[in-house]
ZAMARVO-359265 format. One record per residue (C-alpha): x negated, y negated, z; residue number from 1; residue in one letter. Coordinates in nm, 2 decimals, padded with zeros to 4 digits. Each point is the difference from the previous one (the first is absolute). Last residue first. Layout:
BEGIN
+--------+--------+--------+-----+---------+
:      X :      Y :      Z : num : residuo :
+--------+--------+--------+-----+---------+
:      X :      Y :      Z : NUM :       A :
...
+--------+--------+--------+-----+---------+
//
This chain:
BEGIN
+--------+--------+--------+-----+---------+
:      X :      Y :      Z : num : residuo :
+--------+--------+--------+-----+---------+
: -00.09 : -00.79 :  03.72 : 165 :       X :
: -00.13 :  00.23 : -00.30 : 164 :       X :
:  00.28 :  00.26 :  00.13 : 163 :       X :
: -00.07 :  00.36 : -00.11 : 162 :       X :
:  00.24 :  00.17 : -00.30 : 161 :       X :
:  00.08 :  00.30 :  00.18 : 160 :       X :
: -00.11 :  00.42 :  00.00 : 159 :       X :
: -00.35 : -00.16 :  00.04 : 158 :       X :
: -00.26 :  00.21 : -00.17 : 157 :       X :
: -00.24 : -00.22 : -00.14 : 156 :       X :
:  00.29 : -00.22 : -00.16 : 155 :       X :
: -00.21 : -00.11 : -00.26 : 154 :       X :
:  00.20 :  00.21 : -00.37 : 153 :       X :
:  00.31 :  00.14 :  00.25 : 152 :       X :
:  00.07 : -00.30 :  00.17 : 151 :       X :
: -00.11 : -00.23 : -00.31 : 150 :       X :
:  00.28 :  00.22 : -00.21 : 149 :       X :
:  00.22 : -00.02 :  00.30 : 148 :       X :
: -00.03 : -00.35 :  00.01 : 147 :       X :
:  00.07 : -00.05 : -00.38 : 146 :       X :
:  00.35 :  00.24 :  00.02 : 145 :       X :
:  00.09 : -00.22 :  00.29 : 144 :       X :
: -00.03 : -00.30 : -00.17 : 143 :       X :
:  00.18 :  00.12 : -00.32 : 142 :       X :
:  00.27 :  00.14 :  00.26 : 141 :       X :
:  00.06 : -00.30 :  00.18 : 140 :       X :
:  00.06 : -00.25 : -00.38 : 139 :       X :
: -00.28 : -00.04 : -00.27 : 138 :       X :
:  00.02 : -00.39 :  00.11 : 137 :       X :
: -00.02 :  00.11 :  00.37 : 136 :       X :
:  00.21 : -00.17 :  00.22 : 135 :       X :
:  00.07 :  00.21 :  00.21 : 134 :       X :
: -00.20 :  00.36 :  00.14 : 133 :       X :
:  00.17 : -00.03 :  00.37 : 132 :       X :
: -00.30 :  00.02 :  00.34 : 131 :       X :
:  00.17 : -00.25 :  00.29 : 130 :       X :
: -00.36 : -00.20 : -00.13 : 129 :       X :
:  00.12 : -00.01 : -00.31 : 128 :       X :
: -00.23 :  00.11 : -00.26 : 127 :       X :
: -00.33 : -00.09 : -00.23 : 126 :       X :
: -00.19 :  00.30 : -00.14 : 125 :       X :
:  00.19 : -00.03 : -00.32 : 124 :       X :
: -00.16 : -00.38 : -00.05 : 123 :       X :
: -00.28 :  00.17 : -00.10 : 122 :       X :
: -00.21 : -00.21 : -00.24 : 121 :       X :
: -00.06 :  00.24 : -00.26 : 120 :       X :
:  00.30 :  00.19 :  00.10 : 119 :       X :
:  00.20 : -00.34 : -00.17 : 118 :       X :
: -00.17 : -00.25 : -00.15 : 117 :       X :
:  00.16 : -00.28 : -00.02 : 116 :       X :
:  00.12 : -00.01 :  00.37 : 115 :       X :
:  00.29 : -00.29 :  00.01 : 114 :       X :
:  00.19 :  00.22 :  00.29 : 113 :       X :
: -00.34 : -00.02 :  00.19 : 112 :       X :
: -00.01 : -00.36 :  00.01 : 111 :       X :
:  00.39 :  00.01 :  00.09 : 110 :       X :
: -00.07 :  00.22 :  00.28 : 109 :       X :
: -00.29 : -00.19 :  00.08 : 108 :       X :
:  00.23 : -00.37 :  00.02 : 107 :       X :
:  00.27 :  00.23 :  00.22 : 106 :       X :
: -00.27 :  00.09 :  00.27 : 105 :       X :
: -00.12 : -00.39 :  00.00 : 104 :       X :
: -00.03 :  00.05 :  00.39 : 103 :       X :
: -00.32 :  00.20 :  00.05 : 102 :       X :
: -00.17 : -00.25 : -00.20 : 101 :       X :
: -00.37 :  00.08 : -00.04 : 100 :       X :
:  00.01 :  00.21 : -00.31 :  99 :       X :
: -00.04 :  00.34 :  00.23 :  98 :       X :
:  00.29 : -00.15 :  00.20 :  97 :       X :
:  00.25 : -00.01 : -00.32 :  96 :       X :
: -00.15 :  00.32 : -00.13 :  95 :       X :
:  00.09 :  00.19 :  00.35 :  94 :       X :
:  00.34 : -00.17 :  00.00 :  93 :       X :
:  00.09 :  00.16 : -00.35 :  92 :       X :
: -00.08 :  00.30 :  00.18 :  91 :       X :
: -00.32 :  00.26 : -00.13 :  90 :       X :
:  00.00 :  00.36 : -00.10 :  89 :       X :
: -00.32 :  00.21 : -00.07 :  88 :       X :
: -00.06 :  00.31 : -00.24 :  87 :       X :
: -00.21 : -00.25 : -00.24 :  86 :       X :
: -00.16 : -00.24 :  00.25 :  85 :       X :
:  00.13 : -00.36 :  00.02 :  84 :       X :
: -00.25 : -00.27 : -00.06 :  83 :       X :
:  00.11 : -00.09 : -00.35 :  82 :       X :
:  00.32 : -00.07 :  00.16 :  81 :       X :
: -00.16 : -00.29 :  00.18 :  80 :       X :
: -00.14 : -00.10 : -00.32 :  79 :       X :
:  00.36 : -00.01 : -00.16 :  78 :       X :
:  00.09 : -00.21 :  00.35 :  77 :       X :
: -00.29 : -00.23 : -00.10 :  76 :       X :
:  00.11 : -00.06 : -00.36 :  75 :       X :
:  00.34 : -00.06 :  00.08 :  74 :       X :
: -00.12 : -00.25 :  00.27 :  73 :       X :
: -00.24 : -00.17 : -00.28 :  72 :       X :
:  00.29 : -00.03 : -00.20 :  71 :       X :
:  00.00 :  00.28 : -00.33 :  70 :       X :
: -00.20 :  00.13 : -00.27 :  69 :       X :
: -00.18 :  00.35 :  00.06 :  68 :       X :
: -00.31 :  00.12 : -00.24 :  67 :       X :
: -00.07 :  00.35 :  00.12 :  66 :       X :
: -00.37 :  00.15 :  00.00 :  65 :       X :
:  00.02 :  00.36 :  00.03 :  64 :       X :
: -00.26 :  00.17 :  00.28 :  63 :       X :
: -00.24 :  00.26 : -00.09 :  62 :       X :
:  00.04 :  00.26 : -00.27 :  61 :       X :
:  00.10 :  00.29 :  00.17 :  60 :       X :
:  00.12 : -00.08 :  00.32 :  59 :       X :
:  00.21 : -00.31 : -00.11 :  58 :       X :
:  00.30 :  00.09 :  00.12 :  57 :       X :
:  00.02 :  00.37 : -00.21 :  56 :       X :
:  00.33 : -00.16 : -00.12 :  55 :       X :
: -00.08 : -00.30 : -00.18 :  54 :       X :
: -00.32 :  00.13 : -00.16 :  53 :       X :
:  00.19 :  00.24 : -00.15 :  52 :       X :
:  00.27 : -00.31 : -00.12 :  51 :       X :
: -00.26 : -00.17 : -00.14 :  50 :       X :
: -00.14 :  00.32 : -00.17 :  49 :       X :
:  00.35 :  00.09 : -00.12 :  48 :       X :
:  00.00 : -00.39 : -00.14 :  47 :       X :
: -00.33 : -00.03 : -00.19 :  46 :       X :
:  00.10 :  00.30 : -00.18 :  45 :       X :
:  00.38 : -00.14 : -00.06 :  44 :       X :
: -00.13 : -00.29 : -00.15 :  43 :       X :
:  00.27 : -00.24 : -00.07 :  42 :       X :
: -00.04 : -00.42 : -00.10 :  41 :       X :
:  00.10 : -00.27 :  00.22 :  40 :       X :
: -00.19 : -00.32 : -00.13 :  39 :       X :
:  00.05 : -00.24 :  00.29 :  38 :       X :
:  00.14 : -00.36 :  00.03 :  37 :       X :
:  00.33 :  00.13 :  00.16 :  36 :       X :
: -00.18 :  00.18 :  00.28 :  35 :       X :
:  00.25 :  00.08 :  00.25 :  34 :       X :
:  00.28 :  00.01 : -00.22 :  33 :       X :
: -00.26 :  00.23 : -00.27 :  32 :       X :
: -00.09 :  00.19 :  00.27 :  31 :       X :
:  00.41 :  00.11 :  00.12 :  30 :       X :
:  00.11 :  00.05 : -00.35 :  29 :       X :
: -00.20 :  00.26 : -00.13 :  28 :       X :
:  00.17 :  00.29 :  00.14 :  27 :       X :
:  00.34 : -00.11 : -00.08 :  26 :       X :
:  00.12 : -00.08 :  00.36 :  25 :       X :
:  00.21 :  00.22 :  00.25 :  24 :       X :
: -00.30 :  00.15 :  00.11 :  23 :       X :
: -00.28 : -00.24 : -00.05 :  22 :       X :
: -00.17 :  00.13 :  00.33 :  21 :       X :
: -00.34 : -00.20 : -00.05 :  20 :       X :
: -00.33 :  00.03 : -00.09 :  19 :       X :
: -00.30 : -00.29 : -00.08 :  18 :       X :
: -00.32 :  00.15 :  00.05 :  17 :       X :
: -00.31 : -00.04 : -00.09 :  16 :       X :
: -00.23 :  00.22 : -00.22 :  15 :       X :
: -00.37 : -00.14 : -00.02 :  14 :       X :
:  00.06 : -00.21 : -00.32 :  13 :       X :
: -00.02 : -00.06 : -00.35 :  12 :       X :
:  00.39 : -00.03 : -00.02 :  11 :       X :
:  00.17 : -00.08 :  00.35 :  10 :       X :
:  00.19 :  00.27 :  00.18 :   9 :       X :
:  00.38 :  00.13 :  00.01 :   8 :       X :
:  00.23 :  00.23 :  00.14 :   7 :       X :
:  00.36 :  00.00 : -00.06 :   6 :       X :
:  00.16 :  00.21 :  00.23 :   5 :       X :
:  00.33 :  00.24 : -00.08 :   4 :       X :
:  00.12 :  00.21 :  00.28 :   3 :       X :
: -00.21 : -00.01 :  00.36 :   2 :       X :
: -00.03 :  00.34 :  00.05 :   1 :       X :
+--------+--------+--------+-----+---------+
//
């Protein structure tokens, strides 16, 4: 669904995650710009189940820890996100009030177009209000393919992706 990720945890420890869409990029590229003082070594084992994990949500093996780097708005609009329901769309204006600035609408887009961690952090769920699928790093059909995906995996039913509003 989401093309190449690169998925990634820290040696010796509960599995964390660090995943991205790298498509576009060499696969390794994107954690080792982010990270330039790590060793970035492959395990595709340790990877799948990362990326298992990834998209049962957390149901299975409890919650995935996520280290995010950004402002402190950036990182309360990508915990705003957090707060989204899989199956469940959000507007850019929506984040913007939950964040306590209904006005900085254009600041939480850009928060939300910095996402690291794409689908983990599901800056997918996140729309115009007037409803349009832009802006989306994966392009309008990636984003839709992932909502119907969470539509038809949480959607309990609904024949639409609900509002979260």
């Amino acid at each position: 669904m989401p093309g190449k990720i690169a998925v990634g945890g820290q040696a010796g420890a509960r599995p964390q995650c660090a995943a991205g869409d790298v498509a576009g990029q060499g696969i390794g590229e994107r954690p080792r710009a982010r990270w330039p003082h790590a060793t970035v070594t492959t395990d595709p084992a340790a990877a799948a189940d990362m990326a298992r994990r990834i998209f049962a949500a957390g149901k299975e093996d409890g919650p995935i820890t996520v280290h995010l780097r950004g402002s402190n708005f950036q990182l309360r609009i990508w915990e705003a996100l957090l707060r989204i329901p899989p199956a469940h769309v959000t507007s850019y204006e929506d984040i913007a009030r939950r964040t306590g600035n209904a006005r900085a609408v254009r600041a939480a887009a850009s928060a939300i177009a910095r996402n690291p961690v794409t689908f983990v952090v599901p800056c997918h769920r996140v729309i115009r209000k007037t409803g349009p699928f832009h802006n989306y790093a994966g392009g309008p059909l990636r984003k839709q393919a992932i909502l119907g995906w969470e539509q038809a995996r949480f959607g309990e039913g609904r024949d639409e992706v609900a509002s979260a509003a």
